[in-house]
C-alpha positions as CSV (number, residue, x, y, z in Angstrom):
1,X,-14.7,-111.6,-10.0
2,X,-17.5,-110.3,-8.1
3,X,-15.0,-108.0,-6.6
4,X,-14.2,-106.6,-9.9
5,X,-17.7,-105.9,-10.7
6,X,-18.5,-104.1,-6.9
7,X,-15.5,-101.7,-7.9
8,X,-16.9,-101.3,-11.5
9,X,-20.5,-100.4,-9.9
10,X,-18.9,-98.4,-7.3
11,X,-16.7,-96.3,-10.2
12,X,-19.9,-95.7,-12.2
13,X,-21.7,-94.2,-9.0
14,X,-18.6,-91.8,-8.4
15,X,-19.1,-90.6,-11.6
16,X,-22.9,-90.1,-11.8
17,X,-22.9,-88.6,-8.6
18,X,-20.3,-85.8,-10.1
19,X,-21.9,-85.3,-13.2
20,X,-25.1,-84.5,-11.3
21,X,-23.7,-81.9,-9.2
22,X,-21.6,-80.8,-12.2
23,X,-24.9,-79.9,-13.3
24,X,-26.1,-78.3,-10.5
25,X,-23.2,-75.9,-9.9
26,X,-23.8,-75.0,-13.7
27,X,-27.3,-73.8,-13.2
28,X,-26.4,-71.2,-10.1
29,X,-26.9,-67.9,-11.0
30,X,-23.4,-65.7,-11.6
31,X,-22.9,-63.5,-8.8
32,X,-23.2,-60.0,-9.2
33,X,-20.3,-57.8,-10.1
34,X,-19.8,-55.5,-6.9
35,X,-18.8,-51.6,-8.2
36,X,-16.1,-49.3,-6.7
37,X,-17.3,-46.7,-4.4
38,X,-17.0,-43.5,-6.4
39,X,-15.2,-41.1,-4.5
40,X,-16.5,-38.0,-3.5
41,X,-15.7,-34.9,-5.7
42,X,-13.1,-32.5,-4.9
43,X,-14.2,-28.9,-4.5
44,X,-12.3,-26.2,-6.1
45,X,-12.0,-23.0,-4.6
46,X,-13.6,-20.1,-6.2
47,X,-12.2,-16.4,-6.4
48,X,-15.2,-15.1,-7.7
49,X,-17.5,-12.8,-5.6
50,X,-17.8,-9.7,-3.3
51,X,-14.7,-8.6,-0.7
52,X,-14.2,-6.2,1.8
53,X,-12.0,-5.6,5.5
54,X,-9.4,-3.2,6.7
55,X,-5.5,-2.8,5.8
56,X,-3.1,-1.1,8.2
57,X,0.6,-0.7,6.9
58,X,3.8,2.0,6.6
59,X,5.0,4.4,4.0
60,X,7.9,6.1,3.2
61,X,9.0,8.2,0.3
62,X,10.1,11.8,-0.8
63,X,8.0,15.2,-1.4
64,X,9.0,17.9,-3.4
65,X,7.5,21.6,-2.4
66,X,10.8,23.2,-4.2
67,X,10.7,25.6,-0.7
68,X,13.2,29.1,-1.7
69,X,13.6,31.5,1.2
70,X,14.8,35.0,-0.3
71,X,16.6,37.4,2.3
72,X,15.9,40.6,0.5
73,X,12.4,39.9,1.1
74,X,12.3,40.1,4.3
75,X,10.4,42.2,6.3
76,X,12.5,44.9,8.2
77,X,11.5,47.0,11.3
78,X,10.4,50.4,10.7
79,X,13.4,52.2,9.2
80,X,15.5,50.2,8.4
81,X,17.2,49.2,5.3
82,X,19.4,46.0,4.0
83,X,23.1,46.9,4.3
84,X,25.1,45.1,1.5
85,X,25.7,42.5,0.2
86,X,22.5,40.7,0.7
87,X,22.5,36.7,0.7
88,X,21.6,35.3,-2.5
89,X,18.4,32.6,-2.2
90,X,18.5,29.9,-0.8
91,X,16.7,26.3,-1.5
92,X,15.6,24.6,1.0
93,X,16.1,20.8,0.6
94,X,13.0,18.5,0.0
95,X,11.5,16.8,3.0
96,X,11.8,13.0,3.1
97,X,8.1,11.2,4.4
98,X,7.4,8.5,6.4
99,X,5.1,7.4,8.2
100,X,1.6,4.8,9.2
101,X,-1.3,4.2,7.9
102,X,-4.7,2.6,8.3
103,X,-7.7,1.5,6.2
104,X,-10.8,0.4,4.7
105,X,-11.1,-1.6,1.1
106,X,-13.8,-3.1,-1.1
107,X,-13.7,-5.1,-4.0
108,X,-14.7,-7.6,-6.5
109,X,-12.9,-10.5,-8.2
110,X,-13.9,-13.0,-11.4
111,X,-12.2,-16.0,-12.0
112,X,-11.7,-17.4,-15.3
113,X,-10.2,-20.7,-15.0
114,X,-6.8,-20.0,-13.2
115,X,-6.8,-16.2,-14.3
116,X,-8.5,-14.2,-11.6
117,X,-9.9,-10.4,-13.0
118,X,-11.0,-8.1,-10.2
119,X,-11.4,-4.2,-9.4
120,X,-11.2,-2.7,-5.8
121,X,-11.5,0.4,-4.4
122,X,-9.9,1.8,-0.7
123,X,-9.3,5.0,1.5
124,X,-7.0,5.0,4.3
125,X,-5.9,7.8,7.1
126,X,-2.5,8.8,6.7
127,X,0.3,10.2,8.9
128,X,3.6,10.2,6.5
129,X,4.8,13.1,6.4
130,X,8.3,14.8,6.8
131,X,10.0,18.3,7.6
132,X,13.4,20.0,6.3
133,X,15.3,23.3,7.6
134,X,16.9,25.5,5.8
135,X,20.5,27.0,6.5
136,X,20.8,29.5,8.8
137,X,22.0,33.0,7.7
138,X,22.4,36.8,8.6
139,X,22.1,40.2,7.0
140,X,23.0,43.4,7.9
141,X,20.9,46.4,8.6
142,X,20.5,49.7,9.5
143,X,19.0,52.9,10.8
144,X,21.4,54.5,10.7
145,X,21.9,52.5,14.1
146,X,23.9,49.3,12.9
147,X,22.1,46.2,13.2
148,X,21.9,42.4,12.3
149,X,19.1,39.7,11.5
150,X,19.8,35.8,11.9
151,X,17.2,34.0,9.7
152,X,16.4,30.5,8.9
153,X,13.6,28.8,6.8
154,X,11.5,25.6,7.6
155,X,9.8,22.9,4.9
156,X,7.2,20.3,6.2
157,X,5.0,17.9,4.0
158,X,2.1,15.8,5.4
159,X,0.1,13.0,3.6
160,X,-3.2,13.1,5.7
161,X,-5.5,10.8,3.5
162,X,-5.4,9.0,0.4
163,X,-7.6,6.6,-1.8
164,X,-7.1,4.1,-4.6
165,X,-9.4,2.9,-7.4
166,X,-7.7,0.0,-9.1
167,X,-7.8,-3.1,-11.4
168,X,-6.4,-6.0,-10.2
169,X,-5.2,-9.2,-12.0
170,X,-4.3,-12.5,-10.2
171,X,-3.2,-16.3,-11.0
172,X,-5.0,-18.5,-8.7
173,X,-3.1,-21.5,-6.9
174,X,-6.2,-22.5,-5.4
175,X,-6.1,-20.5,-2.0
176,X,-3.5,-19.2,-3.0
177,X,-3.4,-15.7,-5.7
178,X,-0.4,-13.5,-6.4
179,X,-1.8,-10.9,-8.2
180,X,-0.4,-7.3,-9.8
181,X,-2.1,-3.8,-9.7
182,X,-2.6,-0.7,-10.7
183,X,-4.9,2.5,-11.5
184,X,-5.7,6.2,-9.9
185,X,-4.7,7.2,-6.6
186,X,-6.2,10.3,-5.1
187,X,-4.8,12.1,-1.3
188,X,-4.9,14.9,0.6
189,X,-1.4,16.4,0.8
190,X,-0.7,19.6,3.3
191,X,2.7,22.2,3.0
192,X,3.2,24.7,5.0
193,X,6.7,26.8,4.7
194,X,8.0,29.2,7.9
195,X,11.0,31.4,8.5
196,X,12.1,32.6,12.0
197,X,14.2,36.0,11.6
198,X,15.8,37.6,14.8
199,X,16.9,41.0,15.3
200,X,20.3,42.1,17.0
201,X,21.2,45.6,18.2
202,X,25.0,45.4,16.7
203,X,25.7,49.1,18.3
204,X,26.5,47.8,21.5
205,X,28.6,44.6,22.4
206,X,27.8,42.3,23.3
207,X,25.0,42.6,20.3
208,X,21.5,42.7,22.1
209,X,18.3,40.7,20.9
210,X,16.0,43.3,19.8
211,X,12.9,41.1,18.5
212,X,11.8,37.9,17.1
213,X,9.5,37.6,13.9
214,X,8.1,34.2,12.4
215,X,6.4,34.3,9.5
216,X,4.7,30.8,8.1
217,X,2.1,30.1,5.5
218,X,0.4,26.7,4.5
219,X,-1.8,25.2,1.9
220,X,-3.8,22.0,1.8
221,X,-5.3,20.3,-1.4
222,X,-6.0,16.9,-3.0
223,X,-4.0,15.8,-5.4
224,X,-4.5,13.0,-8.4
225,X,-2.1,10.6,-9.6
226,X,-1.4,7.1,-10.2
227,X,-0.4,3.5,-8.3
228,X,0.6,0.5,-8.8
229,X,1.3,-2.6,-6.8
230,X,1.8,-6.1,-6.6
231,X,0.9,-8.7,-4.0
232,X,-0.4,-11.9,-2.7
233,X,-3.9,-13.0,-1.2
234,X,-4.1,-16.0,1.1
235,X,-7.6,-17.6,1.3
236,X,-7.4,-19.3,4.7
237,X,-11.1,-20.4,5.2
238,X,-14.1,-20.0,2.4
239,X,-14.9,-16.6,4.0
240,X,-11.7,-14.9,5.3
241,X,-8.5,-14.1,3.3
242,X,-5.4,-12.7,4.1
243,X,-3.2,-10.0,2.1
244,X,0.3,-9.0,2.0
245,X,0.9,-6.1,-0.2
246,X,3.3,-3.0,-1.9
247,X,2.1,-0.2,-3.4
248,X,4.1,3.0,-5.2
249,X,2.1,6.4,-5.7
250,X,2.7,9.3,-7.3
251,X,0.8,12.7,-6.7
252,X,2.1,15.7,-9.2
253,X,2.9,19.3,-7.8
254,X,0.5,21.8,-7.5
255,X,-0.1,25.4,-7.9
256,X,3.0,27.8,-5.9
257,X,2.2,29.5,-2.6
258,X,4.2,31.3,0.0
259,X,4.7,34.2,2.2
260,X,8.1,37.0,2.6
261,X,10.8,36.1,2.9
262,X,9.9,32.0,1.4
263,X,7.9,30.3,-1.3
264,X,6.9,26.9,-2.9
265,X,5.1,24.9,-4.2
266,X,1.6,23.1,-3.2
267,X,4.2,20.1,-2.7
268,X,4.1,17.0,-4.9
269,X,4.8,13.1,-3.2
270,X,5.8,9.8,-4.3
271,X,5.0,7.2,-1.3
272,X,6.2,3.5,-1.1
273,X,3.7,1.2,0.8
274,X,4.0,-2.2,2.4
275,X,0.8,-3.2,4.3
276,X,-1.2,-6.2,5.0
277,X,-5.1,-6.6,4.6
278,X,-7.5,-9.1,6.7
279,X,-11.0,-9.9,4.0
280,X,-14.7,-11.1,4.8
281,X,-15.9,-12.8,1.0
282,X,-19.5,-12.1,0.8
């Protein structure tokens, strides 16, 4: 019996005992929710600002001075007169081009969400240029003494400098911006047109060289037309970026120039360009 109660007493204790730190653990405070680290924001890259660096690159295309060497217009010794038939003119095919180049280029971009707006401005030294010759002929003259002339013509085209002044628009891939282009291009473009003519003595034989007469004329001028281009800009740090490139320009003929026997024209030039650019952003 006694038993029974001490395990009774003991039970009630057990209880109490639990009830009271039931309590306890009831009063604590809540502990305080702990937050995520918010992680750092992730800068975008901006196109937007101030550019400028050098280009360097090659060009090749066609020009089209229209050169026409005409061998009744040569000028003959004292004396002497054409003996028929004459040679009909001749054209002179137009001189391919090619060549390097180097520059300088400055320019602005604005981006508008992906879309990237910009204008830019360059001048480069040139040294595409290209030369064609004639055919050779001959015509007959006399004096009365019987004689002969051996004549060919000459054709040479030379892009010395040339500028740009373009819009540009690009679509950024954050360092990355393929863009397309295109406005006025501007250049210096030189001609210059020759003939060589040499004079046989055909009374004796063998036929003797008598004399040797060149005769060359050139003009120089700038001329105005348009380009257009497409390429791709490579931001590889915040400041420099890196440019692949092509460009097409086209510069119109100008005014016809010339001296006996061959004319043309103040040639005309259309110029394919593939060149690479290294920018500073401001």
């Amino acid at each position: 019996m006694s038993k029974t109660i001490g395990l009774g007493s003991a039970i009630i204790a057990l209880v109490a005992f639990a009830s009271g730190h039931g309590t306890l653990a009831a009063d604590l405070p809540a502990p305080m929710p702990v937050k995520a680290p918010v992680p750092a924001p992730v800068r975008v890259f901006s196109w937007t600002g101030w550019y400028g660096g050098l280009s360097g690159g090659y060009g090749w295309g066609h020009s089209d001075p229209g050169a026409v060497i005409t061998p009744a217009s040569f000028p003959l010794p004292p004396g002497f007169a054409l003996e028929p038939p004459v040679p009909p003119p001749g054209s002179i095919a137009d001189p391919d081009v090619k060549g390097w180049l180097f520059g300088a280029q400055l320019g602005y971009n604005f981006q508008l969400d992906r879309a990237v707006f910009g204008v830019e401005a360059d001048i480069s030294w040139a040294n595409i240029g290209g030369s064609r010759n004639g055919a050779p002929f001959s015509f007959l003259i006399n004096n009365p003494d019987a004689g002969r002339i051996d004549a060919a013509g000459r054709v040479a085209t030379k892009l010395d400098w040339f500028g740009t002044v373009r819009c540009r628009f690009g679509y950024a891939f954050d360092r990355f911006m393929p863009y397309v282009t295109g406005g006025l291009a501007y250049g210096d473009i030189k001609t210059t047109v020759s003939a060589t003519a040499s004079q046989f003595d055909t009374g004796v034989t063998p036929a003797t060289l008598v004399a040797t007469n060149n005769f060359a004329a050139s003009t120089s001028s700038v001329h105005v037309g348009y380009a257009l281009g497409a390429g791709v800009d490579w931001a590889v740090t915040e400041r420099w970026v890196l440019r692949a490139e092509y460009m097409y320009l086209n510069f119109g003929r100008g005014s016809a120039f010339g001296i006996a026997p061959i004319t043309a024209s103040d040639s005309g030039m259309n110029v394919n360009l593939v060149r690479g650019a290294l920018n500073y952003r401001f």
